[in-house]
N, C-alpha and C positions, 0 to 999 in steps of 0.2 A: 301669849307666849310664842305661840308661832309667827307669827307677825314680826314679833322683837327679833328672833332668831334669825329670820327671812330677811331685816333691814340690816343684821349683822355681816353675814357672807351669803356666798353663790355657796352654792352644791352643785351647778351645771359642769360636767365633765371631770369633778374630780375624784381621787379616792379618799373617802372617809371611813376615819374609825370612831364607831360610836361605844363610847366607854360607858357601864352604867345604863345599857338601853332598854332595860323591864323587858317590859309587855311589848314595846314595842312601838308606844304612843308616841313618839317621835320621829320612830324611822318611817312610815309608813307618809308622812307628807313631803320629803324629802326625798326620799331611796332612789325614785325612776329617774331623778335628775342628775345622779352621782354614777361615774365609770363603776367604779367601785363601793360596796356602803356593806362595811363590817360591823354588825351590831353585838356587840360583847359585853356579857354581865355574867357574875357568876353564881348568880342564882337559878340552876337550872329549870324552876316551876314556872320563872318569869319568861325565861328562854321557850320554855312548850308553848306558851298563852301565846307568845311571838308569834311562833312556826305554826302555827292553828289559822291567824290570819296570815301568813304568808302563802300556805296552801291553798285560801281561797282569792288572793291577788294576784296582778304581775307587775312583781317588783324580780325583775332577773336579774339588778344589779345586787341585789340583796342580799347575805349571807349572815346566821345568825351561830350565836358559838359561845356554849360554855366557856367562860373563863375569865382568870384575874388579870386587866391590863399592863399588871406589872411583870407576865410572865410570857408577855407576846412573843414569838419567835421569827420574826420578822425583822428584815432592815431596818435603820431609823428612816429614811425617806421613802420607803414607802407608801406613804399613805401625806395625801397633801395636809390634810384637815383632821382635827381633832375635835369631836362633840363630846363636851363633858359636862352633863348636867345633873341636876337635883342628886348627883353621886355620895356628895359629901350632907347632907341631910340625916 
């Protein structure tokens, strides 16, 4: 799966929003390479599991955050990249 996603795009220098990001099993091979890397889901238990490994990493581009993608408040081009995975499962 990594692999697959890694021959998909770069994450080097851009900002990402990762919609649907749990635990966190995703951002965490990705995040250091990204300017930016929003991990957003709105299950907040998954969001703690997150912030538990992010407290013991360094991922500074990192940022993780309750909520529903569809109520982002931000620009539309702020974020170069969109991660949307096993969301819809």
């Amino acid at each position: 799966e990594l692999k697959n996603i890694r021959a998909l795009t770069d994450f080097f220098g851009r900002r990402v929003l990762e919609i649907g990001a749990g635990d966190g099993r995703l951002t965490w091979p990705f995040a250091r390479e990204a300017a930016e890397w929003v991990a957003l889901d709105p299950d907040a238990a998954e969001i703690s599991t997150a912030a538990a490994v992010l407290r013991q990493t360094n991922h500074p581009t990192a940022r993780l955050v309750v909520g529903d993608g569809r109520a982002l408040c931000l620009p539309p081009d702020h974020f170069d990249l969109a991660l949307f995975t096993w969301s819809l499962c």
